[in-house]
N, C-alpha and C positions, 0 to 999 in steps of 0.2 A: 690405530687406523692406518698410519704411514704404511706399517707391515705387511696389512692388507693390500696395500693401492699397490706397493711394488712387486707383492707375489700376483697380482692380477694384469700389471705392468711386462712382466717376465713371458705371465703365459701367452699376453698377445702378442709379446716381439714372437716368442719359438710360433707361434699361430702363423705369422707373416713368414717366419724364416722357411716353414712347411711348405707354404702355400707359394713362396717364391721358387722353391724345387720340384713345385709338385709333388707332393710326399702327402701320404694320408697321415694323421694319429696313429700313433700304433692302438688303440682301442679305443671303442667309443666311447664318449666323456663319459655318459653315465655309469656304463659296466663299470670304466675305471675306477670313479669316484665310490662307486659301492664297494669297491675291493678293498678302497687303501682304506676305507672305513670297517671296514673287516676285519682288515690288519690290524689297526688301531685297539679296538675293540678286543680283539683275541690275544693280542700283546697282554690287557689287562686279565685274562680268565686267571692268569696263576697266582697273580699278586691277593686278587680277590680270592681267590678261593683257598691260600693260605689262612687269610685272615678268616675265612667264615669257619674254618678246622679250629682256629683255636678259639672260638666262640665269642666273636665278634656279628654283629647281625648284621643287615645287610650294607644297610646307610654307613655305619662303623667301618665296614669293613671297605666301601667304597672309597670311602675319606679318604683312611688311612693308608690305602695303594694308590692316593693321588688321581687319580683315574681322569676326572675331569681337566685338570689342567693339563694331562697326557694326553687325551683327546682333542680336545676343544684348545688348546693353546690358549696363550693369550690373547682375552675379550677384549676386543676395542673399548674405552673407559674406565679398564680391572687394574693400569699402570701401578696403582696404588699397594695393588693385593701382591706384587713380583717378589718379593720379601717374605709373604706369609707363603710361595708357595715353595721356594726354597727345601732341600731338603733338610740342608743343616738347621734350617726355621725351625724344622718340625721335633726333628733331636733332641731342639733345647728347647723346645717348649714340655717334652716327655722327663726329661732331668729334672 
């Protein structure tokens, strides 16, 4: 939750530092935030779509490209799970 407070912490100082220059956003929140989620999202089409080629379905093949923790970062309360999401975690749990 800390990581939250100070990437929200961040945005309102550059908000103030804008607004002190008078400077627009370079785009507006939403457009932007659909984009970088775009990005995010499209980052994952190859990973997934490796694994669906070699017959993996679809939940399988989510997993196993990580997808969610590449998206979604780390969930406030998940501190727990930073370990299982590890690449090397994953390695040696396949060994």
């Amino acid at each position: 939750m800390k990581l939250y407070l100070l990437s929200a912490g961040a945005g309102i100082l550059v908000g103030v530092i804008y607004s002190l220059l008078n400077v627009r956003s370079p785009a507006p929140p939403l457009v932007a935030l659909v984009g970088l989620l775009g990005i995010l999202i499209g980052e994952q089409v190859i990973p997934v779509g490796k694994q669906l080629l070699s017959g993996n379905g679809l939940a399988a093949a989510w997993r196993q490209a990580q997808c969610a923790p590449h998206i979604f970062g780390l969930l406030p309360g998940r501190q727990a799970d930073t370990a299982a999401m590890a690449p090397n975690a994953i390695k040696e749990k396949r060994s």
